[in-house]
C-alpha positions in Angstrom: -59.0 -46.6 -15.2 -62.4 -45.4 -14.0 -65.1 -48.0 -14.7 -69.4 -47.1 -14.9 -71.9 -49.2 -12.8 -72.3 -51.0 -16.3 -68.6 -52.3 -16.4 -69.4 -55.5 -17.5 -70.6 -54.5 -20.8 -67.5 -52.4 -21.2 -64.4 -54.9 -21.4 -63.8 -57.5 -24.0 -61.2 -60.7 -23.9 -59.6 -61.5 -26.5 -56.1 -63.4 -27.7 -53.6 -62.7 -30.3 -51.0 -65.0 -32.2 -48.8 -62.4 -33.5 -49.0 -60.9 -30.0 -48.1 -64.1 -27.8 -45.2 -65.0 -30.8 -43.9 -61.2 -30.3 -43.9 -61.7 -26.2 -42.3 -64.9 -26.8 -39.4 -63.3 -28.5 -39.1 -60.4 -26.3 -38.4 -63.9 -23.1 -35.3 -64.4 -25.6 -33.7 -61.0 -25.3 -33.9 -61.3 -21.4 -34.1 -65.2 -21.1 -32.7 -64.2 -17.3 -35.8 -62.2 -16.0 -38.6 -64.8 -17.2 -37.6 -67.9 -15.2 -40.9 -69.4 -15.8 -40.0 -69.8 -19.2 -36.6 -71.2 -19.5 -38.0 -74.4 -21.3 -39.3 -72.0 -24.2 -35.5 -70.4 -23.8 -33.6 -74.1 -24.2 -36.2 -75.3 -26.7 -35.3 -72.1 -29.4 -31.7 -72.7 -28.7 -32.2 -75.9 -31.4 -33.3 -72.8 -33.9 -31.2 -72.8 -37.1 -28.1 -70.6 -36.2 -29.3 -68.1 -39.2 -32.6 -67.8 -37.3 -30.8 -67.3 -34.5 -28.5 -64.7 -35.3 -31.6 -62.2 -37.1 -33.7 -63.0 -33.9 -31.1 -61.6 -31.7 -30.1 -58.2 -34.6 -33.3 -57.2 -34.4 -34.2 -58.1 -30.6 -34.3 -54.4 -29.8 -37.9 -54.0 -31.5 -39.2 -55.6 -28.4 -36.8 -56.0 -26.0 -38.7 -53.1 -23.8 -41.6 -50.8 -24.9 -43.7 -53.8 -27.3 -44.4 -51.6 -30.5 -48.2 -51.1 -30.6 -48.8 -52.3 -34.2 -48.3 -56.1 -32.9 -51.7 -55.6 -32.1 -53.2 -55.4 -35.0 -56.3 -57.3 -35.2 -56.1 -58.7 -31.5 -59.5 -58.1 -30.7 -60.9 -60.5 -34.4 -60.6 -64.2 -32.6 -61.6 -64.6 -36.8 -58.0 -63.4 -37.1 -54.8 -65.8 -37.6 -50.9 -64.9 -37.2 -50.7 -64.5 -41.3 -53.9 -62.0 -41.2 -52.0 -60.0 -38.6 -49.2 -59.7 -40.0 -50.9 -58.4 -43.4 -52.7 -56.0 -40.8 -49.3 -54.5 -39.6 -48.0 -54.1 -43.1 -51.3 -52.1 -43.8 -50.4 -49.6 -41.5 -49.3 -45.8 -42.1 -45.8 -45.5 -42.2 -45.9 -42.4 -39.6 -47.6 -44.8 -37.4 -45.2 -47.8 -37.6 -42.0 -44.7 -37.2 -43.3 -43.5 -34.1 -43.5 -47.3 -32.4 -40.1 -48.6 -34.2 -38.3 -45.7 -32.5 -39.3 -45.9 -29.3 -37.2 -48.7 -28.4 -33.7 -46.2 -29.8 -34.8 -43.0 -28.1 -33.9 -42.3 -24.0 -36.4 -40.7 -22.0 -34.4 -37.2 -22.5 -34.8 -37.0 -25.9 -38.9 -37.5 -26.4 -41.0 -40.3 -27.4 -41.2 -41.9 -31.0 -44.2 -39.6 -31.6 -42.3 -36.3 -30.6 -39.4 -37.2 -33.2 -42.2 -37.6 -35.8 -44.2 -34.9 -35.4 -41.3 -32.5 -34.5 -38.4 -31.8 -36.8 -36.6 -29.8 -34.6 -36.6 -32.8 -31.9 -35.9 -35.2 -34.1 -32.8 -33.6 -35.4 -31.5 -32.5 -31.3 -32.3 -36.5 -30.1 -30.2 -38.3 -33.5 -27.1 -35.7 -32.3 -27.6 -36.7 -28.6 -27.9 -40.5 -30.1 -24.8 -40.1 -32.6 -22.7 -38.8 -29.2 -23.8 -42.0 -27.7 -24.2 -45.0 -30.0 -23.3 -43.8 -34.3 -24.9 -47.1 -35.2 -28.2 -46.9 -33.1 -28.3 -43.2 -34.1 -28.2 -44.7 -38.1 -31.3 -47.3 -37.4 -33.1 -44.2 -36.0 -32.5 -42.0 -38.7 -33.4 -45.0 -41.6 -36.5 -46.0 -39.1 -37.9 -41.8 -39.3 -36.9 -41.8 -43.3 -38.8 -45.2 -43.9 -39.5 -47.8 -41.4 -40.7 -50.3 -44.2 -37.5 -51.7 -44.9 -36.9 -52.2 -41.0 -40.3 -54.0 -40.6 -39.9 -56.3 -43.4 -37.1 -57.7 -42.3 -38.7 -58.1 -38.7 -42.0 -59.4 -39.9 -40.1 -61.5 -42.1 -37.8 -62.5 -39.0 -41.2 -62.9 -37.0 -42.7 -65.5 -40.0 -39.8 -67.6 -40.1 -39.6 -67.9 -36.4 -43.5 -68.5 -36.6 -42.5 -71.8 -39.3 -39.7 -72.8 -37.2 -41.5 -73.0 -34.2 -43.8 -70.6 -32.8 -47.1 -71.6 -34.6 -46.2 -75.4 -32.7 -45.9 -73.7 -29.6 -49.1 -71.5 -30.0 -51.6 -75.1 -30.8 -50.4 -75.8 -27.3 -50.6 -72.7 -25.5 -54.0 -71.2 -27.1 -56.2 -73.9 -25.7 -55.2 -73.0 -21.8 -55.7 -69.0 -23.2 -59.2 -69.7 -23.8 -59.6 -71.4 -20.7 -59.1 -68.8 -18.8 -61.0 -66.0 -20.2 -63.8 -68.5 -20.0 -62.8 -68.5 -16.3 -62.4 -65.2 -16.3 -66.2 -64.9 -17.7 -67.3 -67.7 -14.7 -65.5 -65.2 -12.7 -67.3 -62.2 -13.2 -71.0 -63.6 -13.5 -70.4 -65.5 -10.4 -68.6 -62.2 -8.2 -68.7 -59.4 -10.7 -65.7 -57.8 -12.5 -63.5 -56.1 -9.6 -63.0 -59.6 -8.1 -62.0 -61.0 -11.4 -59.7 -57.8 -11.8 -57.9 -58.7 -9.0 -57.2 -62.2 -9.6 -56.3 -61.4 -13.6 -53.8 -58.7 -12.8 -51.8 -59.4 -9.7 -49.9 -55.6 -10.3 -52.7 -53.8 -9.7 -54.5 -51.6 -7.2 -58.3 -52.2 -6.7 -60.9 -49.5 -5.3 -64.0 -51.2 -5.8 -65.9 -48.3 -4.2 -64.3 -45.6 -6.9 -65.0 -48.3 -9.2 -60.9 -47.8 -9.9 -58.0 -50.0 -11.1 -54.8 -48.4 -11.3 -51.0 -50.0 -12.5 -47.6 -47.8 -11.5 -46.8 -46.7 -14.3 -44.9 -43.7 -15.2 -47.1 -42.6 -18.2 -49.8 -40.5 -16.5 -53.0 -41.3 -17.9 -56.8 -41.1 -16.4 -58.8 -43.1 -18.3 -63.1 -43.1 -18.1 -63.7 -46.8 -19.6 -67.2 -46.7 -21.4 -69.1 -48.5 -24.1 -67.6 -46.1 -26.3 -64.1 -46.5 -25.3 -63.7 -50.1 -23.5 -61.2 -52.0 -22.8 -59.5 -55.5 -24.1 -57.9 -57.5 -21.5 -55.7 -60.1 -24.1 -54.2 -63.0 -22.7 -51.4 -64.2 -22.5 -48.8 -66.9 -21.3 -45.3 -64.9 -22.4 -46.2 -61.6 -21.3 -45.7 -63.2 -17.6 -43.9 -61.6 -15.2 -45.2 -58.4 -16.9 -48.3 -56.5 -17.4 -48.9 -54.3 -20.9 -50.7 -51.3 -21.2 -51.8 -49.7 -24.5 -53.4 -46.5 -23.4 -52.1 -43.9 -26.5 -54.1 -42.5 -29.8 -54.8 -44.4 -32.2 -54.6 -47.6 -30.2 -57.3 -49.3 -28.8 -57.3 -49.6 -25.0 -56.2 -52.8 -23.9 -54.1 -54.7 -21.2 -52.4 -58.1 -21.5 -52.0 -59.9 -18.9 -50.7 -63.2 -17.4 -53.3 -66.1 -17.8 -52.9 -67.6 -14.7 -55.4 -70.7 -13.4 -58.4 -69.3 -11.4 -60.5 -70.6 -9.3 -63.8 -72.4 -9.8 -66.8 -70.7 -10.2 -68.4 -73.1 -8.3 -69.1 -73.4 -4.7 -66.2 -74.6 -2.8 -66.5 -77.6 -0.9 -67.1 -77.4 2.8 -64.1 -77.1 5.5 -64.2 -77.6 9.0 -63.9 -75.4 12.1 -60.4 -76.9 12.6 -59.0 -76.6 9.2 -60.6 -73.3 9.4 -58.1 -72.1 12.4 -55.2 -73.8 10.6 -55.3 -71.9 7.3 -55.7 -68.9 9.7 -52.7 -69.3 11.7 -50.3 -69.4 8.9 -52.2 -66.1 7.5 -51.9 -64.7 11.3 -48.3 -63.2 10.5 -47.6 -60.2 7.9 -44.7 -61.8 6.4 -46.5 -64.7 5.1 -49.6 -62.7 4.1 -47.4 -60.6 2.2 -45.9 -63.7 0.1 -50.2 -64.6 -0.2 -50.3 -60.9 -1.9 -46.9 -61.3 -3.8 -48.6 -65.0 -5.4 -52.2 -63.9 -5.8 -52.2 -64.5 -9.5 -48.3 -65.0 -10.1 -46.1 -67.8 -9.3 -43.0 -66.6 -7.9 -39.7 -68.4 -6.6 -38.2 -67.9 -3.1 -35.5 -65.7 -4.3 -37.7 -63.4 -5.8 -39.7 -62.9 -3.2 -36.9 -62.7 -1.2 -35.8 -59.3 -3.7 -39.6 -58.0 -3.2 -40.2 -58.6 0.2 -36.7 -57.6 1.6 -36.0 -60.2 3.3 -33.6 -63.6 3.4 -34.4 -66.2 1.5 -34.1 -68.6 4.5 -36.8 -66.4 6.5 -39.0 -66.9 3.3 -38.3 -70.3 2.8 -39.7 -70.8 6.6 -42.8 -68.6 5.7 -43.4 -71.1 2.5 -43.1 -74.6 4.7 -45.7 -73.1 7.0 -48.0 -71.5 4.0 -47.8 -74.9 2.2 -48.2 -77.2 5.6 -51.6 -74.9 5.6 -52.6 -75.8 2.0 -52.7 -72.4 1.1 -49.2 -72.8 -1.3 -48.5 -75.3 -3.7 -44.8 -75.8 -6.4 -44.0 -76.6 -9.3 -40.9 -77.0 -11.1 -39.9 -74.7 -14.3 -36.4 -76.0 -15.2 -33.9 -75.0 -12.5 -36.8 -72.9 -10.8 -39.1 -73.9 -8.0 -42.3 -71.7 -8.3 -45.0 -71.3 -5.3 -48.4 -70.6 -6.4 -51.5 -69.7 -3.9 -54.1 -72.3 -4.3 -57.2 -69.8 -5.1 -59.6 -73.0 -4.2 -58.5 -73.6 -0.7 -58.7 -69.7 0.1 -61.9 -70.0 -1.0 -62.9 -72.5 1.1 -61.7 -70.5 4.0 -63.4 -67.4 2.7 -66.6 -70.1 2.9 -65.7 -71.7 6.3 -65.7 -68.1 7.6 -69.3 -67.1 6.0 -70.3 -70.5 7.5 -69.7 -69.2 11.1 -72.3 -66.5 10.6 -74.5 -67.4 8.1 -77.6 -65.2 8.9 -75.4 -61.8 10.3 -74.0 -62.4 6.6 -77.0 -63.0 4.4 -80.1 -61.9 6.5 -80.2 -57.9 4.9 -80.8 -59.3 1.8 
């Protein structure tokens, strides 16, 4: 994504209901890759068994690619979970084919949007599928004739696990939302938006001086974000540990993203010479400034930065002691999980101990 010299006028915040309930559900399919949120995982284990059961039959709508329709209306903060839903019902029935498939077709055999549009695609991928999976092949074939049926039994699925226990769940979760996209805003008035990008979106790759943010993805897109075509950054405590891009026609641009606590706007508060040369030392090695990178706007346990880092989790566990002896790390517990976190206000108030050193070398070209 390519942003102007007017960026700042080009990106809106927002959060979505209907979105955070459907994230939500997707943790349930894969309770085993979103440690963060086993409580959610334990708490919907008290769901009526019914419940339950049409959760897990129809799991496969987001247990990968999140079907763009679920964000319908995320940008109108006028907007409730009923009013999206009625939004997604409103839709085309090519448009809500083309998502619904693209959970039940492999890379070989096209996207959801090739098997609509093309005939003769559509008819080679349901053989491939049939060879494969007869069932899955079946809910393909129904979901190209009419996906209706199909999404009123998961919107319907979606407002009974709304009742049960989501919309509970979402008085508790919106308030911290809003808080940070307000810090978010603090963020960018205060340092301007590619510092706020960084800290938002932990997966991503910064140029400030292309003006450039770019995710590994493999979908191939170039992207020139303008008044005309801006971009929504929705957020989001379920999407955590991943990052969703909406980049296709008809879809509004947008990227959700984990709402992770960021650091005051404010000035940090002064740290001495000696505290200064502490937080240094524990930077001073590339191990541990690689677990700083790894936790700059995403908790993380020691096994799994153990798996990203490629090394022991005794080695990392050293790195830790020494990061959090320097301030610079601080846990929590998420049911069997021990999650490091950087603390953004004491690297701050290195960042400020540094600047202190030199004061007029810093500021005197202004």
């Amino acid at each position: 994504m390519r942003f102007t010299e007017t960026a700042e006028e080009d990106i809106a915040f927002s959060v979505s209901p209907l979105l955070e309930a459907v994230h939500s559900w997707h943790v349930l399919t894969d309770p085993g890759h979103h440690a963060l949120h086993v409580p959610w995982v334990r708490r919907c284990r008290r769901l009526p068994a019914a419940l339950r059961r049409r959760i897990r039959e129809h799991g496969f709508v987001v247990a990968d690619y999140i079907p763009a329709f679920f964000e319908s209306r995320a940008g109108d903060h006028d907007a409730g979970f009923a009013d999206q839903l009625a939004a997604v019902r409103a839709l085309p029935p090519d448009r809500l084919a083309v998502e619904l498939a693209q959970n039940l077709v492999a890379d070989t055999t096209g996207t959801g949007f090739d098997l609509v549009a093309d005939p003769g695609r559509r008819d080679e991928a349901l053989a491939e599928l049939r060879r494969a999976d007869a069932d899955r092949a079946a809910l393909l074939s129904d979901i190209l004739t009419d996906p209706r049926p199909l999404l009123d039994d998961v919107l319907s699925t979606l407002q009974d696990y709304w009742d049960a226990a989501f919309a509970h769940e979402w008085e508790r979760v919106e308030p911290g939302l809003y808080e940070s996209i307000a810090a978010a805003g603090a963020r960018i008035a205060h340092q301007g938006l590619f510092p706020m990008l960084r800290t938002l979106v932990p997966q991503i790759r910064i140029d400030p001086a292309r003006r450039t943010l770019r995710l590994d993805r493999p979908h191939d897109h170039d992207i020139a974000v303008t008044r005309p075509h801006p971009v929504t950054f929705t957020a989001s405590h379920y999407v955590w540990p991943h990052v969703r891009v909406t980049c296709d026609n008809p879809w509004p641009l947008r990227i959700t993203y984990p709402a992770l606590p960021l650091a005051p706007a404010s000035a940090p508060r002064p740290t001495s010479q000696e505290d200064t040369l502490t937080a240094l030392r524990a930077l001073a090695a590339a191990p541990r400034l690689q677990i700083i990178t790894q936790l700059a706007g995403q908790s993380r346990s020691t096994q799994e930065l153990a798996t990203l880092l490629g090394l022991s989790p005794s080695v990392i566990s050293r790195h830790l002691h020494q990061l959090t002896q320097a301030g610079l790390t601080t846990t929590r517990r998420e049911g069997y999980y021990v999650l490091y976190s950087v603390d953004p206000a004491r690297l701050a108030q290195i960042a400020t101990g540094l600047t202190d050193l030199v004061p007029d070398a810093l500021g005197g070209t202004s």
